[in-house]
C-alpha positions as CSV (number, residue, x, y, z in Angstrom):
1,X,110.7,108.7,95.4
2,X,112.0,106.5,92.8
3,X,111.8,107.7,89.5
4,X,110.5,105.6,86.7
5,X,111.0,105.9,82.6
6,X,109.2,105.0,79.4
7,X,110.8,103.2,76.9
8,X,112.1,105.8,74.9
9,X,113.9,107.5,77.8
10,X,115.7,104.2,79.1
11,X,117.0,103.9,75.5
12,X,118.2,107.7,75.5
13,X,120.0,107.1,78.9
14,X,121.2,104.3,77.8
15,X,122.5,105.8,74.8
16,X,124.2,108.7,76.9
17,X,125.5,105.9,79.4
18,X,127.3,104.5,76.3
19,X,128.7,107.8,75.1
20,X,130.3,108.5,78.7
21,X,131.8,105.0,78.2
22,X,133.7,105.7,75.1
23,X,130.9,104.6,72.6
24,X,131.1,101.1,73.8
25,X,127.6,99.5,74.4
26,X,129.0,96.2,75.3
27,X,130.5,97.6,78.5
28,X,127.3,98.1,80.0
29,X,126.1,95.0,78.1
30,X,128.9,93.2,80.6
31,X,127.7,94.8,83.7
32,X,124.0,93.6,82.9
33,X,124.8,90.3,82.8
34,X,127.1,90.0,85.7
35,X,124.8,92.0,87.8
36,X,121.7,89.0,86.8
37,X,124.2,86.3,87.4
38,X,125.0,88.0,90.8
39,X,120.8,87.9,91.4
40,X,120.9,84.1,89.9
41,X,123.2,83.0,92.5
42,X,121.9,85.0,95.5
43,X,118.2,83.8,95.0
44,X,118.5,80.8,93.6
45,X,122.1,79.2,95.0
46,X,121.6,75.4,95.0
47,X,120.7,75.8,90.3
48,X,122.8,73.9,88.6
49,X,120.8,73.7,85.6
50,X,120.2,76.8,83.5
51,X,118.2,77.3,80.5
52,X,118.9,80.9,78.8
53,X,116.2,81.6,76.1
54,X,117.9,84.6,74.1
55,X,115.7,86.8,71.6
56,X,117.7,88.6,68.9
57,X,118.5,92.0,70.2
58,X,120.5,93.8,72.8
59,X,118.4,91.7,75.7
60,X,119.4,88.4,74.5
61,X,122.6,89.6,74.8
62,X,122.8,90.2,78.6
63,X,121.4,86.5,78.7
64,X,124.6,85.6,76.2
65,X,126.5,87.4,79.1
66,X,124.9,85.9,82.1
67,X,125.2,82.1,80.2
68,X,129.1,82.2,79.7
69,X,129.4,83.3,83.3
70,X,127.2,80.1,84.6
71,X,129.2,78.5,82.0
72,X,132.4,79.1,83.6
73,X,131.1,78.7,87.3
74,X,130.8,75.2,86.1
75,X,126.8,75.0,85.8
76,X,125.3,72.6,82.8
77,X,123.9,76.1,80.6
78,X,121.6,75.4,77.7
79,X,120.6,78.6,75.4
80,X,117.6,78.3,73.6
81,X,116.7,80.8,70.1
82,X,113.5,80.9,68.5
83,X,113.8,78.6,65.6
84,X,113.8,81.3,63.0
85,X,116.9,83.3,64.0
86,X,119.7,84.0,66.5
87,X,121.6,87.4,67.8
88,X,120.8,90.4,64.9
89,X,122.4,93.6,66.9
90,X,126.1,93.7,66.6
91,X,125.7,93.7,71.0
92,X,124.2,90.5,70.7
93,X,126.3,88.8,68.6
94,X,129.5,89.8,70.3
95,X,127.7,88.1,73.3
96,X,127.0,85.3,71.9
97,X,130.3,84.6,70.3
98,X,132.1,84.7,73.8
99,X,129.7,82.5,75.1
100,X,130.1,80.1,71.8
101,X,134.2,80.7,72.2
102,X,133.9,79.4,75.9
103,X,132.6,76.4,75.1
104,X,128.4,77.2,75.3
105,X,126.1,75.8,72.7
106,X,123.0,76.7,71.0
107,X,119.5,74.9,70.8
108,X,116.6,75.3,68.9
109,X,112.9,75.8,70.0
110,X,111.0,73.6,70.2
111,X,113.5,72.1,73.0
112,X,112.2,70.6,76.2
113,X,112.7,72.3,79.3
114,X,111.7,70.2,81.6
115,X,115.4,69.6,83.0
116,X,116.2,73.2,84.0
117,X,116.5,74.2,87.4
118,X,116.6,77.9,86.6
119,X,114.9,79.3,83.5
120,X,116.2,82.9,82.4
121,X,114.2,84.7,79.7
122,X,116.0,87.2,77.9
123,X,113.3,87.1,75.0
124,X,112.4,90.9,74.7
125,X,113.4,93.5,77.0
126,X,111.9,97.1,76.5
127,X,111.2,96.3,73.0
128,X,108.3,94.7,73.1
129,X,105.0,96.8,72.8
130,X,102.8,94.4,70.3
131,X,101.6,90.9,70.6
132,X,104.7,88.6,70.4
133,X,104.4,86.9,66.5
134,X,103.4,82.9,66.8
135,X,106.6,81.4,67.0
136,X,107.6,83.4,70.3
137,X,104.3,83.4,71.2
138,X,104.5,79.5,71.3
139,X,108.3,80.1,73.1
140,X,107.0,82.9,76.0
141,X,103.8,80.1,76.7
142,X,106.6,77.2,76.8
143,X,108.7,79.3,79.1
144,X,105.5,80.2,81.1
145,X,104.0,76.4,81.4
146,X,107.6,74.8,83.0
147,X,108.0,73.8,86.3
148,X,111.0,75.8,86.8
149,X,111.2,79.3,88.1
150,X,111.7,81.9,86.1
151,X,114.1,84.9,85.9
152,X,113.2,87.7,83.8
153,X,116.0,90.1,82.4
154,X,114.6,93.8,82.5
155,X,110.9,92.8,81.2
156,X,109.1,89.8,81.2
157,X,108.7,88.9,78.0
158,X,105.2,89.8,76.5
159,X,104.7,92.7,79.1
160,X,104.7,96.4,77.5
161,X,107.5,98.4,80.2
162,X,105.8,101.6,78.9
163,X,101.9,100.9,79.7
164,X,101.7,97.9,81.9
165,X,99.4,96.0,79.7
166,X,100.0,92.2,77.8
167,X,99.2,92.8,74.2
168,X,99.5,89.1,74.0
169,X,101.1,85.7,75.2
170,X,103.3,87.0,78.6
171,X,105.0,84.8,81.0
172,X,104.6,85.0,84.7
173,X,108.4,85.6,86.3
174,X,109.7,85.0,90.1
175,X,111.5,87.6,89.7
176,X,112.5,90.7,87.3
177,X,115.6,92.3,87.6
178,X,115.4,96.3,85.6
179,X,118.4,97.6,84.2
180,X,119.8,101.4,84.9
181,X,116.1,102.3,85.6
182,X,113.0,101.5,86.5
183,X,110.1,101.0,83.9
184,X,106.6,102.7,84.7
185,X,104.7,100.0,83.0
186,X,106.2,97.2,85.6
187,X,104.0,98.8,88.7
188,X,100.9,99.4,87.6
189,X,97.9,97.3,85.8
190,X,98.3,93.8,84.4
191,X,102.2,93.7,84.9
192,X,101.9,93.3,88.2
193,X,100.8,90.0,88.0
194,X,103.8,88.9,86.0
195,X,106.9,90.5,87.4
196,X,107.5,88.6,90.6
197,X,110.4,90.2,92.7
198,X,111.0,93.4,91.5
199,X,114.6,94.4,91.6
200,X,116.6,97.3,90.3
201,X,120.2,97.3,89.3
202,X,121.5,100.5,88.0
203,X,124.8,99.1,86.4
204,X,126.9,102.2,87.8
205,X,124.8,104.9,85.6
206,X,123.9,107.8,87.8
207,X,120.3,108.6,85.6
208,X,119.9,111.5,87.9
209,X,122.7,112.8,86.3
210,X,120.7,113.1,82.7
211,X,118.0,114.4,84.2
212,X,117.7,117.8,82.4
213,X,117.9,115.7,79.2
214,X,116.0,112.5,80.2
215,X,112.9,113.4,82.4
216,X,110.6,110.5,84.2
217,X,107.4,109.9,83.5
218,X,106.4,109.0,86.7
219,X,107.2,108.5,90.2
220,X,107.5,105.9,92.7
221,X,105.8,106.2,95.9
222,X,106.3,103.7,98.8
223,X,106.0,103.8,102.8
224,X,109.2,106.3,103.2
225,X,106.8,109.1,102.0
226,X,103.9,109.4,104.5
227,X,106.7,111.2,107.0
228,X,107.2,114.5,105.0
229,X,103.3,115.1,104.9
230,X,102.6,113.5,108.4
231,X,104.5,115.5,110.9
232,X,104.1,115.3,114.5
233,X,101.5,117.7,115.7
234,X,102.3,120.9,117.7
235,X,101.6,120.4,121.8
236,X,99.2,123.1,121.4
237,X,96.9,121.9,118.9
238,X,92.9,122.4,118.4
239,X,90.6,120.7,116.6
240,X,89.7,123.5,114.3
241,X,93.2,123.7,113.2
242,X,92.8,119.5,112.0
243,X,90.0,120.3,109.5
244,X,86.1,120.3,108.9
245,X,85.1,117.6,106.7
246,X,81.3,116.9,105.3
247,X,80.4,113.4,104.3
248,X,77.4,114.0,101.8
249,X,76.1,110.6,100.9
250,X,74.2,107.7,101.8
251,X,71.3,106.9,100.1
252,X,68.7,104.6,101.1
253,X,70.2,101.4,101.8
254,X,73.4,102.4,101.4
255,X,74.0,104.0,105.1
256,X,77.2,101.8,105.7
257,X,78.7,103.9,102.8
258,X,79.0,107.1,104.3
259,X,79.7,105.5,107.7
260,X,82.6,103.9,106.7
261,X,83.6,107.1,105.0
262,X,83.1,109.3,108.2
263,X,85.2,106.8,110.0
264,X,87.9,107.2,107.9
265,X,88.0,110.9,108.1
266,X,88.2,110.7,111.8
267,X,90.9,108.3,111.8
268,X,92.9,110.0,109.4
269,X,92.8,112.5,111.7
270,X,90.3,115.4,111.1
271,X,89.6,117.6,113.6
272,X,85.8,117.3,113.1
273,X,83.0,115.5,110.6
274,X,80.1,116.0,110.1
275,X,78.1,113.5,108.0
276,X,74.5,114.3,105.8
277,X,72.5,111.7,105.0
278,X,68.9,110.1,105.3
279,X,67.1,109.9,108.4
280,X,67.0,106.6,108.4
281,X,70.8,106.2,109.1
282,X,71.3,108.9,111.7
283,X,70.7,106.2,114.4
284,X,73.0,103.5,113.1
285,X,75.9,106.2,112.7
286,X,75.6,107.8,116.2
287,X,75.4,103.8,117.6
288,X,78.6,103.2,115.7
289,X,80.6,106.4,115.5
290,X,79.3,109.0,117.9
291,X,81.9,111.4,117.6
292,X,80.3,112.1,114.0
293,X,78.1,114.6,113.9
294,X,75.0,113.0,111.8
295,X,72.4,115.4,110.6
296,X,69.2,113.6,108.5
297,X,69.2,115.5,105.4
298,X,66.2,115.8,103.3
299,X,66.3,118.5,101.2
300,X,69.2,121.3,100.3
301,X,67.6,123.2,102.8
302,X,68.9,121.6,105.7
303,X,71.8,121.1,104.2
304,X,72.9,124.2,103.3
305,X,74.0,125.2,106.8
306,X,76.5,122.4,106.6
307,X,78.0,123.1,103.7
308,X,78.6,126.9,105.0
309,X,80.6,124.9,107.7
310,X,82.6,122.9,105.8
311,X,86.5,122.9,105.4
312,X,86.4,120.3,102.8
313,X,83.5,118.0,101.5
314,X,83.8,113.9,100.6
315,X,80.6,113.4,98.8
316,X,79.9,110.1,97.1
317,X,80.1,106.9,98.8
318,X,76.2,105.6,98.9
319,X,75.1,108.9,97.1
320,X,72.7,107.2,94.4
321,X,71.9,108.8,91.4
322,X,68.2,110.0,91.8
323,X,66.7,113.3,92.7
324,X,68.1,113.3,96.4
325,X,71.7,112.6,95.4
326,X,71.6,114.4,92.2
327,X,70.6,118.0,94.5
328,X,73.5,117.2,97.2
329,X,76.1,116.7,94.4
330,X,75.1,119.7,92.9
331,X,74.9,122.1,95.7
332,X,78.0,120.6,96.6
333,X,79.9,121.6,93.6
334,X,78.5,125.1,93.6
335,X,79.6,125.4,97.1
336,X,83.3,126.6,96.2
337,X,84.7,124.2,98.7
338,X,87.0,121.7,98.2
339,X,86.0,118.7,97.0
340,X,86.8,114.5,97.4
341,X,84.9,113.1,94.4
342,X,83.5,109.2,94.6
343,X,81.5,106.6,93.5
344,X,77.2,107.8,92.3
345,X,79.3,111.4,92.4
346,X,81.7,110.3,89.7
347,X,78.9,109.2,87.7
348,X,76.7,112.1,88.0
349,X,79.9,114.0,87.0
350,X,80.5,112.0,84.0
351,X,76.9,112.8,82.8
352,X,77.5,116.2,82.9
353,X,81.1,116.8,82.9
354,X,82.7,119.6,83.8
355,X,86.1,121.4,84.9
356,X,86.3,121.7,88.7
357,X,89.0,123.3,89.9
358,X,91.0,122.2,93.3
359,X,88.6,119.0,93.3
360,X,90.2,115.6,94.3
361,X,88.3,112.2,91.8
362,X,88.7,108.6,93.3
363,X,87.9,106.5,90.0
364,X,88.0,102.8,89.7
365,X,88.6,101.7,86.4
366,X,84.9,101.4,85.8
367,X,84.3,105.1,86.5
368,X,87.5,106.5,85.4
369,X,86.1,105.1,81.5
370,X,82.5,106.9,82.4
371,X,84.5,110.1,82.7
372,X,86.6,110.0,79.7
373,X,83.4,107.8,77.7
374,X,85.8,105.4,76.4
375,X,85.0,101.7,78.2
376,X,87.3,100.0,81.0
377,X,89.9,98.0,78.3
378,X,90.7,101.0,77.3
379,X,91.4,103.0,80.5
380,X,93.3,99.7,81.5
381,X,95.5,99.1,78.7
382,X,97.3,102.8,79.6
383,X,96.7,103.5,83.1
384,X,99.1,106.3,82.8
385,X,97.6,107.9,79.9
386,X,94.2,107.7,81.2
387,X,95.1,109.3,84.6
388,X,96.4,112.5,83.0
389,X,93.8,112.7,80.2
390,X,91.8,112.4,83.5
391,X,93.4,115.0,85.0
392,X,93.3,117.1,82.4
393,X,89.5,117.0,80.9
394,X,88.4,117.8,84.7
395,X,91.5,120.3,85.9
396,X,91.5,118.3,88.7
397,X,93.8,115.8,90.8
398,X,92.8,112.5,89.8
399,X,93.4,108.9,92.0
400,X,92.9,106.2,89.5
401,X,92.5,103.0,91.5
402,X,93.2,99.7,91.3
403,X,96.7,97.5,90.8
404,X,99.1,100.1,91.3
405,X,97.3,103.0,92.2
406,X,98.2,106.6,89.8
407,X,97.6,109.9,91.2
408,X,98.1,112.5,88.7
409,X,97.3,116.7,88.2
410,X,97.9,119.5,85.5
411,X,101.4,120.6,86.8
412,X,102.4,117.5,88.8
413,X,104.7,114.7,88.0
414,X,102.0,111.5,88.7
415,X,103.0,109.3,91.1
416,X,102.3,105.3,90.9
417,X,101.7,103.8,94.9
418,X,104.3,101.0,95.7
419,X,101.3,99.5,98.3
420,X,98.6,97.7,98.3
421,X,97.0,94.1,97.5
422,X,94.5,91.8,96.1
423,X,92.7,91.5,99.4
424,X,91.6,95.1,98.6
425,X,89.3,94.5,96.0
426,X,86.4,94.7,98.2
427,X,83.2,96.7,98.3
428,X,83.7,100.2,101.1
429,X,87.3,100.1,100.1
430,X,86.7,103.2,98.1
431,X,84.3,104.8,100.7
432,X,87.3,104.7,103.2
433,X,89.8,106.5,100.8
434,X,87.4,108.8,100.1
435,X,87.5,109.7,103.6
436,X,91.0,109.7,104.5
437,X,92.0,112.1,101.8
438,X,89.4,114.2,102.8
439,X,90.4,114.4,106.1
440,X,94.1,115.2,104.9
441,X,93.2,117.9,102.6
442,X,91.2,119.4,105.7
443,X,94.4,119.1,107.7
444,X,96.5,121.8,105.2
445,X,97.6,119.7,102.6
446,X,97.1,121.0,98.6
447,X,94.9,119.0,96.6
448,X,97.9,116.9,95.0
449,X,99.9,116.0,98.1
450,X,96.3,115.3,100.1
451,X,95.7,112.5,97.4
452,X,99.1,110.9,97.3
453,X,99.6,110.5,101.2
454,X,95.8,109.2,101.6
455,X,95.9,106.9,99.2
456,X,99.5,106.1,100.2
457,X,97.6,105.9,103.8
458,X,95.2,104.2,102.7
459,X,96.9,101.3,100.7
460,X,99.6,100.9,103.5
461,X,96.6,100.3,106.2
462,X,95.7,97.6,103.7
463,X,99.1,95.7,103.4
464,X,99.0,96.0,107.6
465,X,95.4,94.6,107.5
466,X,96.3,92.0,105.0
467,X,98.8,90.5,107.4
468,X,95.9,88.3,108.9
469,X,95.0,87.4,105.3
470,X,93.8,88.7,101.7
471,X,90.8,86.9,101.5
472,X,88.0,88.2,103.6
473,X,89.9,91.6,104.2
474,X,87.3,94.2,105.2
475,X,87.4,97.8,104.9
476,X,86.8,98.0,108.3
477,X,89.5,96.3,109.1
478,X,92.0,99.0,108.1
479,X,90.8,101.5,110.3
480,X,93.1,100.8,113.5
481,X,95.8,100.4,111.0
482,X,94.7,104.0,109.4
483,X,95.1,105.7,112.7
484,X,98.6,103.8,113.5
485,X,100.0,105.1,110.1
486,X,98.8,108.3,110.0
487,X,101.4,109.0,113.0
488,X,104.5,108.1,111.5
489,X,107.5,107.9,113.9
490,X,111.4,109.0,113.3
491,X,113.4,106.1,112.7
């Protein structure tokens, strides 16, 4: 798991970093730059034409750093300031005077930068978490609108590292190179959009080292994971041992739902599932997925029998909201069991919230601001913050979906999902996590790990399905990919 930092902590290790150094910043202000001129030349080895645009603190500096080395390789290096000002931190304007003293130069914006082969922005950094003021505005749009690629030092400019969000004008990078650690804000929400190639260079400073002092906020989950929580089974297995899951949902018109739900479960690898639903969708199940054991459910009556034996119970997907789905939700939660909250059940939830303890929510965005009756903007603009107020209001685990996917629970360190893609954003998609973490949690695993590997699951299926395409990707279309990953291999 990578670990990943707020602002406030890279500036602390950074700080610390310094001190170890003998109090002398522009060490590790040296390192930066040579480590970006090191990604300039491996990605981009034929530029010969580099425009630096340098904002005024410590992250103009590493572009000073970077443009006396391209300097002195021989490249034709242009550094461009905002018209109103040039290096302010002491850093910087060592930077730039060993750039000047090698022979560099300085423009002004406005400048054309239609002659650059390579354009570096080194505007902002971690400093930024307000709309850029006119006059960089009009410099992070110029940057943005030129034909050249674009290599962002730490941040790209106009993107907040802490929250993921573009308080303003933010330019679109090829690639983003971090500095000693990673930034929460870069892999989740709107950011992702604009970072490009993430990369990570941690200039020699051991962060782990400072981690008593200098705790993450978050952490990193990619593919590497699934194998601690997916271990081969034992020769001797049963089926009772790999869970009991109950689909509850399915309203009328809305049988694919909790079909595609079921199927996940199965997939994932539950031992058995059962699915309740209206009458009218028994036969299209048992067609399509007769190892499902469909029951038509009309009342709580008959479904109280099922619910007795249940390991864990998905309800949600295709639920509705009226007086059928309304009784099913609620006999579910007075069941005790465990539970793997989506869709009409979220909303039901949100209009009578209350705590639920060992329960697993699947929000979208949408839902996620029904929950915490705030509106989407607002859950968007601090994914983070919303997952654990989330987490917290409902004492629950919480998967808040969407662009880089946060799972978060009182207790846990939340985890951001290094998977997943555009092609995603597709109707059932939700219905088939909904499933898969189900059938996990049915399989042993607590509430918090069950909802990081099945969304981790989940999203990974996606990237495999996604190989034929984005566009046009169908939830259905991850479900031979959901089987394949759930049996990781030793490398």
């Amino acid at each position: 798991m990578t670990a990943l930092y707020d602002s406030a902590a890279a500036r602390e290790l950074d700080r610390l970093a310094t001190a170890a150094l003998g109090d002398d910043g522009y060490v590790l202000m040296q390192r930066a730059g040579q480590a970006a001129w090191r990604v300039l030349l491996q990605r981009w080895p034929q530029a010969q034409r580099i425009a630096v645009a340098c904002g005024s603190g410590n992250n103009g500096g590493d572009g000073y750093v970077l443009a006396r080395l391209a300097l002195q390789s021989g490249r034709r290096v242009r550094v461009l300031h905002p018209a109103d000002g040039g290096p302010r931190t002491p850093l910087a304007q060592r930077a730039c005077t060993d750039y000047l003293a090698a022979g560099g130069h300085v423009d002004l914006f406005p400048a054309p930068l239609d002659d650059a082969d390579v354009l570096v922005d080194a505007l902002f950094g971690i400093g930024l978490q307000q709309a850029p003021r006119d006059d960089m505005a009009a410099l992070v749009e110029a940057l943005d609108a030129a034909a050249a690629p674009v290599f962002a030092l730490d941040v790209p400019s106009g993107v907040d590292a802490d929250h993921g969000s573009l308080p303003g004008a933010a330019l679109r990078a090829d690639c983003t190179l971090q500095f000693i650690v990673a930034h929460a804000g870069l892999y989740t929400g709107a950011a992702l959009d604009r970072t490009g190639e993430l990369l990570l260079d941690r200039l020699d400073v051991d962060a782990g080292s400072y981690a008593d002092a200098v705790p993450p906020v978050a952490g990193l989950l990619d593919a590497s994971a699934l194998r601690g929580w997916l271990p081969p089974r034992r020769r001797d297995t049963h089926k009772g041992e790999s869970g009991r899951v109950l689909c509850v949902g399915g309203d009328h018109g809305s049988g694919g739902a909790i079909l595609l739900c079921a199927e996940a479960a199965l997939r994932a690898g539950a031992g058995l599932v059962a699915v309740a639903t209206r009458a009218e969708h028994v036969p299209a199940v048992l067609a399509r997925r007769p190892e499902a054991m469909v029951r038509a459910v009309e009342g709580t009556g008959e479904f109280a029998p099922m619910l007795d034996a249940a390991g864990v119970v998905a309800c949600g997907p295709g639920l509705g909201q009226d007086e059928w789905g309304a009784a099913l939700f609620q006999r579910a939660l007075d069941s005790g069991k465990p539970l793997v909250l989506d869709a009409d059940a979220l909303n039901l939830l949100a209009a009578a919230p209350r705590s639920l303890a060992d329960a697993i929510l699947t929000p979208h965005p949408g839902e996620a601001a029904r929950l915490l009756g705030t509106d989407t903007a607002g859950v968007q603009c601090d994914r983070l913050a919303a997952a654990a107020a989330l987490a917290e209001r409902y004492a629950s685990t919480v998967v808040l979906k969407g662009a880089g996917t946060i799972v978060a629970a009182p207790g846990h360190l939340p985890r951001v999902l290094d998977a997943g893609n555009p092609g995603m954003a597709v109707g059932g998609m939700g219905d088939l996590l909904t499933g898969t973490i189900a059938a996990l949690r049915a399989q042993g695993l607590p509430a918090f790990d069950a909802a990081c590997a099945g969304a981790l699951l989940h999203s990974l299926a996606g990237d495999a399905a996604a190989g034929e395409g984005q566009r046009g990707l169908l939830p259905s279309d991850l479900l031979p990919h959901l089987r394949w990953l759930a049996n990781p291999q030793d490398p």
